[in-house]
C-alpha positions in Angstrom: 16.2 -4.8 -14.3 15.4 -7.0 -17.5 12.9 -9.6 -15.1 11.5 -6.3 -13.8 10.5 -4.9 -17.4 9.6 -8.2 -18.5 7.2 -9.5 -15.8 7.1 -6.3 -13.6 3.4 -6.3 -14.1 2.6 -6.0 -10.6 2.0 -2.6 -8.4 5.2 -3.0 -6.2 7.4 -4.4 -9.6 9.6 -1.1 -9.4 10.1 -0.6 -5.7 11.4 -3.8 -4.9 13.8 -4.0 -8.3 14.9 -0.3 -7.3 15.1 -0.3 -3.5 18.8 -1.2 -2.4 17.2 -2.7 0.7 16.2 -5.6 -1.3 17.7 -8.7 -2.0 17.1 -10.5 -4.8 16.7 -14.3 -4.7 17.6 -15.2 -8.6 16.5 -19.0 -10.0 17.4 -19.9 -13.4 13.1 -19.3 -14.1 13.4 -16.4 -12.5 13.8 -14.0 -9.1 12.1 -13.3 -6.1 12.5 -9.8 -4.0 13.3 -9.6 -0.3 14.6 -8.5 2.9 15.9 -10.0 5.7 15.0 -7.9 8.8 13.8 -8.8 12.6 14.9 -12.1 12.3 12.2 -12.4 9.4 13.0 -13.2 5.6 10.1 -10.7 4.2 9.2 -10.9 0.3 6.9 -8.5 -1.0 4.5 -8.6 -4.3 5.0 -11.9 -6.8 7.8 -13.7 -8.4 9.7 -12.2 -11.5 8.8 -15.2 -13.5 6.4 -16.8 -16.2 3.4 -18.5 -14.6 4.2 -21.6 -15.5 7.8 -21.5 -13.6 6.2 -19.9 -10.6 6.1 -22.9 -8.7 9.5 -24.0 -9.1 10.6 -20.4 -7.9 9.0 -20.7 -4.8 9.8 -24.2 -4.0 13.3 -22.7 -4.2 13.0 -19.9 -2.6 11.4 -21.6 0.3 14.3 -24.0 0.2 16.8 -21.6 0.5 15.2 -19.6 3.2 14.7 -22.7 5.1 18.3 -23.1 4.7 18.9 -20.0 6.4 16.8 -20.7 9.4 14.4 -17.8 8.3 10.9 -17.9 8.4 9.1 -16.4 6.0 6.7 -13.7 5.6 5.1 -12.6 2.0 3.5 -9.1 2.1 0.8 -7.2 -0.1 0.7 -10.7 -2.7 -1.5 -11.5 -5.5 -4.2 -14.3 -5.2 -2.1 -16.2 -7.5 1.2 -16.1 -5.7 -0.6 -17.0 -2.8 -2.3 -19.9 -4.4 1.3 -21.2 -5.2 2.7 -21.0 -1.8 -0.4 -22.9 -0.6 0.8 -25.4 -2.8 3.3 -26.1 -0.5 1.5 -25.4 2.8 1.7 -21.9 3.3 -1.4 -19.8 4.6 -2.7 -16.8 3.2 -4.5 -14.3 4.8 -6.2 -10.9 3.2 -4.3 -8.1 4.3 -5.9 -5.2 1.8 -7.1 -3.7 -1.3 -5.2 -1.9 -4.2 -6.7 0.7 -6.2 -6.6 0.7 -9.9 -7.3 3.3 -12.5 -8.7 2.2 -15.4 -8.8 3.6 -19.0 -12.4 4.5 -18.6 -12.1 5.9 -15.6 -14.1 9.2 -15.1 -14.9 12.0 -12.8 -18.8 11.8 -13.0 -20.1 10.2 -10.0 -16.7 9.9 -8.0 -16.1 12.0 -4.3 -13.1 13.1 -5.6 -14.8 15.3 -8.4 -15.3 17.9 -6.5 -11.9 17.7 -4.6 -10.7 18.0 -8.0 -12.4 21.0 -9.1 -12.0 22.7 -6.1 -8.3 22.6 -6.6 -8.7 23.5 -10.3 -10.7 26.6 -9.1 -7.8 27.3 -7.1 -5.3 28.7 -9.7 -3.6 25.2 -8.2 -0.8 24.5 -11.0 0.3 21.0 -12.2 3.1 19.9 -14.2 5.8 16.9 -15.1 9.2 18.6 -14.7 13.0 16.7 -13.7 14.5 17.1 -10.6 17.4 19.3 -12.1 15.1 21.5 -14.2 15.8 24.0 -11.1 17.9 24.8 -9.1 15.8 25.3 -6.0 13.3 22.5 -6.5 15.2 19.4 -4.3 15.7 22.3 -1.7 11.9 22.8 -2.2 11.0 19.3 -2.3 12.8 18.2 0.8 11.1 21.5 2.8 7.1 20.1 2.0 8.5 16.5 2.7 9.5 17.7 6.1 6.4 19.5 7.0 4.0 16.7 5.4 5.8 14.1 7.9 5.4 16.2 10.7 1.8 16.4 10.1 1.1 12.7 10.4 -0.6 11.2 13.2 2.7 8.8 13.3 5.9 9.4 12.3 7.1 5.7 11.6 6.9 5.6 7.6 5.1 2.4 5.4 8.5 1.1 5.3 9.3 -2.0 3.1 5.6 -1.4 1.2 7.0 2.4 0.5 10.0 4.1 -0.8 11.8 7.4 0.2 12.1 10.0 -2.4 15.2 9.9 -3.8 14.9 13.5 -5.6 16.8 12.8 -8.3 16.1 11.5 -12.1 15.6 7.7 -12.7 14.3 6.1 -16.1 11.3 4.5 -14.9 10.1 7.0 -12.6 8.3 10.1 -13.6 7.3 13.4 -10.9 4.4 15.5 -11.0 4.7 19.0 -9.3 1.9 21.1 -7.7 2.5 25.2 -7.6 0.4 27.4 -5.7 0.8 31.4 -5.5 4.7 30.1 -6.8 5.7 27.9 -4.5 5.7 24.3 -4.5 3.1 22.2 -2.5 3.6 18.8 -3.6 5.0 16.3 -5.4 4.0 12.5 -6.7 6.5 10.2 -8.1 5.1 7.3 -10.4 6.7 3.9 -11.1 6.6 2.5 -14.6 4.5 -0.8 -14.5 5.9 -3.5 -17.5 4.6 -6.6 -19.2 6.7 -7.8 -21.8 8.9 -5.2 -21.9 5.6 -3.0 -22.7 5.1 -0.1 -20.7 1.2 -0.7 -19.1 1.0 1.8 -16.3 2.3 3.5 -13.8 2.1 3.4 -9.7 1.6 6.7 -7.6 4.2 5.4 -5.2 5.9 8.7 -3.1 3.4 11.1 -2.0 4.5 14.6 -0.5 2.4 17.2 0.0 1.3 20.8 2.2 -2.1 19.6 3.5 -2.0 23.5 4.9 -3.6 24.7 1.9 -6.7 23.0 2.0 -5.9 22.1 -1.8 -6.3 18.5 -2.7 -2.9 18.5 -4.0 -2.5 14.9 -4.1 -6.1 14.3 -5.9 -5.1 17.7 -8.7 -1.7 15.9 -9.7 -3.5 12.2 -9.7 -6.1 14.5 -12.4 -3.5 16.1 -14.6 -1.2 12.7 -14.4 -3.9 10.8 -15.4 -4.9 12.3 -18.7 -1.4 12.3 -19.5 -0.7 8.9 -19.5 -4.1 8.1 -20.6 -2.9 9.6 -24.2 0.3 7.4 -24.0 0.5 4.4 -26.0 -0.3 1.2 -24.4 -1.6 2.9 -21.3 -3.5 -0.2 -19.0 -3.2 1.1 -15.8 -2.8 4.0 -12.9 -2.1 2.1 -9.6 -2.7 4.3 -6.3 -1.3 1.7 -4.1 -2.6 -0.2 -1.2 -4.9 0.5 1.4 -4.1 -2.1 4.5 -5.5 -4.1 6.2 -9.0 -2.6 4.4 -11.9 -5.0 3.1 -10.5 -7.9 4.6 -12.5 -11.4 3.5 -11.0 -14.7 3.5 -13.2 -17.0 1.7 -10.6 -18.9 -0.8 -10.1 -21.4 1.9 -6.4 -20.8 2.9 -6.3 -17.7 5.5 -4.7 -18.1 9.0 -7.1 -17.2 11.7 -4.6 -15.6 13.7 -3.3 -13.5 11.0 -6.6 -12.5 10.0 -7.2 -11.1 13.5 -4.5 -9.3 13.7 -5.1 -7.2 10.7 -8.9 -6.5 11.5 -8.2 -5.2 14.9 -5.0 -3.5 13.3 -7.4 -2.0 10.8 -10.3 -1.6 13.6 -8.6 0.4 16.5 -5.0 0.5 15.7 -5.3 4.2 13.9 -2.7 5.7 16.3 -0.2 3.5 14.8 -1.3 4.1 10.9 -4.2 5.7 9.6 -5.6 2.5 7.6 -9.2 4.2 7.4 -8.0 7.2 6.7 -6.0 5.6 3.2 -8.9 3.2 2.5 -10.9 6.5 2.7 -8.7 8.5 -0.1 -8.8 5.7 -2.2 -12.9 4.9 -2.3 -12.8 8.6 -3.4 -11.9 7.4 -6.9 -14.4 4.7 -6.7 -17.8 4.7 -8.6 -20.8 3.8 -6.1 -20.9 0.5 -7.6 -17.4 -0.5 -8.4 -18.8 -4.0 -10.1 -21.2 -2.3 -11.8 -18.2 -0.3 -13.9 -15.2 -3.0 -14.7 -14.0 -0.4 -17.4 -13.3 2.7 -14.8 -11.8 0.7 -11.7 -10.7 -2.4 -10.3 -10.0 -3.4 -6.4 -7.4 -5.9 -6.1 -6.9 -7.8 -3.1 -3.6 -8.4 -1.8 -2.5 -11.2 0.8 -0.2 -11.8 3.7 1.5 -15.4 3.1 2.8 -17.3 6.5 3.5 -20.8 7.5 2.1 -22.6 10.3 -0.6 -22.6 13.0 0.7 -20.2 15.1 2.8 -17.4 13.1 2.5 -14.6 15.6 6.2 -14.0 16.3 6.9 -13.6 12.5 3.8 -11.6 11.3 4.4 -9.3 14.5 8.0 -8.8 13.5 7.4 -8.4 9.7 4.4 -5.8 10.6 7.2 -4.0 13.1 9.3 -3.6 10.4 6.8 -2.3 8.0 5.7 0.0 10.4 1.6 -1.2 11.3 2.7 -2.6 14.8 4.6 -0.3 17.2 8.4 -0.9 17.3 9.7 -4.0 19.8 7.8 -7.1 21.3 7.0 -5.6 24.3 4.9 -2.9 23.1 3.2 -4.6 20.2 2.3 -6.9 22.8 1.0 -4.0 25.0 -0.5 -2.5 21.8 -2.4 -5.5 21.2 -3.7 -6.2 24.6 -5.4 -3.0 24.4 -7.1 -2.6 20.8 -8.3 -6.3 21.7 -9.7 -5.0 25.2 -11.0 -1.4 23.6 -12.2 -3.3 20.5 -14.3 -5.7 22.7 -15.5 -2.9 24.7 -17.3 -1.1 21.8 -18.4 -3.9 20.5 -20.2 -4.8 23.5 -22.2 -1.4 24.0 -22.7 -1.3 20.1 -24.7 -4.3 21.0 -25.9 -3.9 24.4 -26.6 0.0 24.4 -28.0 1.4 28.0 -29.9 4.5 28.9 -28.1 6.3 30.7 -30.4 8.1 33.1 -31.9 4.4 33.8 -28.3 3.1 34.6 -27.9 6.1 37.4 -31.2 5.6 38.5 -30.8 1.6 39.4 -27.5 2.4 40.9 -28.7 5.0 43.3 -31.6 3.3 44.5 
């Protein structure tokens, strides 16, 4: 973990160091993170490394995968890591935004104000506590994670780009609780961010919650959390992860056309697999009205999907499979796609065409 506290600067810096699914590819200038998984070699987030050795990294690590016959996929990059795989003729295509607190972030003029006072107003109680501060509270824990699942519109989880709770205690994670009429209704586990082995921030990465209550338990624990760390020393940063496939433009020159379809139909009509407006949604709800107009409260980071070659469909549909934002085996992602492309056109088509209705009966019937 000494790369990760050194260079761990980046939102998924934690998960990918923590996670025993992933690999870690280690260079004498420093480390990349990965999986192998559907045939795919996925990496996710940027190199453990200085700047300046970034490009040896990744000529290495795209050596070695090579070498294994894998191709690769990089998922939720930075600009700059995607910059260095162009370097060696790699594509990379916008596949979202991450939201970032800032230091001068406020409540004035944001949706989520009144979310938030709401959930004040509702004797909603917030608080840091371990996992073994009761005895009940795993047993607790696991119940609302349960019910929260169950109320999703899919039941396939962010995998890769997410972790599991672990409920237990870990030295750079830290959980909020959320109590109402004493019992628990959610929970938020944050990742310690590093730069230098300086702690800069934190990312809100496991998310549980009883959406039953009509409490904005997630957005009262993001509130309380918040002015905690905001009194800590070195505070930079509150990360509340990514929101894919959202705000997609491709204007640095680099993006693969294919890829890029793929994630705005995903994003346009593939809701029934995950809820990308929905998560896009919940994070503008921390934005000001003009996000450019206030660097000091927020900033929106894009994030990139790296491939290689013309035609990386098989890859990127097997990498997205095991993420979780295409449907489970070829066949149906194939089917899946088919039909967002066919329902996609169709409301385009109207949306630009419209007919009246009562006209359209009346030609047909005489």
């Amino acid at each position: 973990m000494q790369s990760y506290k050194k260079f761990g600067s980046f939102t998924m810096a934690y998960s990918v160091k923590a996670d025993p699914n992933f690999s870690q590819f280690n260079h004498e200038k420093g480390s990349i993170a990965y999986q192998d998984a559907q045939g795919v070699r996925i990496f996710v987030g940027d190199p453990f490394c200085r700047k300046t050795d970034a490009e040896a990294v990744v000529k290495a690590f795209i050596k070695a995968s090579h070498e294994c016959h894998l191709p690769l996929v990089g998922l939720q990059c930075s600009l700059e890591t995607a910059r260095q795989f162009n370097v060696f003729g790699f594509n990379a295509t916008h596949m979202g935004v991450e939201t970032l607190i800032l230091p001068g972030w406020t409540l004035k003029g944001k949706n989520v104000g009144r979310r938030i006072r709401k959930a004040r107003k509702s004797k909603l109680s917030v608080s840091e506590a371990r996992w073994d501060s009761e005895a009940t509270l795993t047993e607790e824990a696991i119940a609302v994670s349960t019910k929260w699942r169950c109320t999703r519109s899919t039941q396939t989880p962010l995998n890769i780009l997410l972790r599991d709770p672990t409920f237990r205690d870990e030295p750079n994670e830290r959980t909020f609780f959320a109590w109402l009429d004493q019992q628990l209704v959610g929970y938020v586990t944050f990742e310690a961010m590093y730069d230098n082995h300086q702690k800069i921030g934190w990312y809100a990465n496991i998310n549980r919650r009883d959406d039953s209550r009509n409490v904005a338990v997630f957005d009262a624990i993001i509130d309380v959390a918040l002015n905690c760390f905001k009194k800590e020393p070195g505070f930079q940063t509150l990360s509340l992860g990514l929101a894919p496939m959202a705000c997609a433009h491709n204007t640095h020159g680099f993006a693969n056309r294919i890829v890029a379809k793929i994630t705005a139909l995903s994003f346009a009509h593939g809701n029934e697999i995950y809820n990308c407006k929905g998560i896009l949604q919940s994070k503008k709800n921390y934005w000001p009205k003009a996000p450019t107009q206030h660097p000091n409260q927020i900033e929106v980071r894009d994030t990139y999907c790296i491939t290689h070659g013309r035609m990386p469909l098989n890859s990127v549909a097997r990498a997205f499979m095991e993420v979780g934002i295409l449907p489970d085996g070829l066949r149906r992602t194939v089917w899946f796609a088919v039909r967002i492309t066919i329902q996609g056109t169709w409301r385009e088509f109207w949306k630009n065409h419209p007919v009246n209705p009562l006209a359209l009966w009346h030609d047909l019937t005489t």
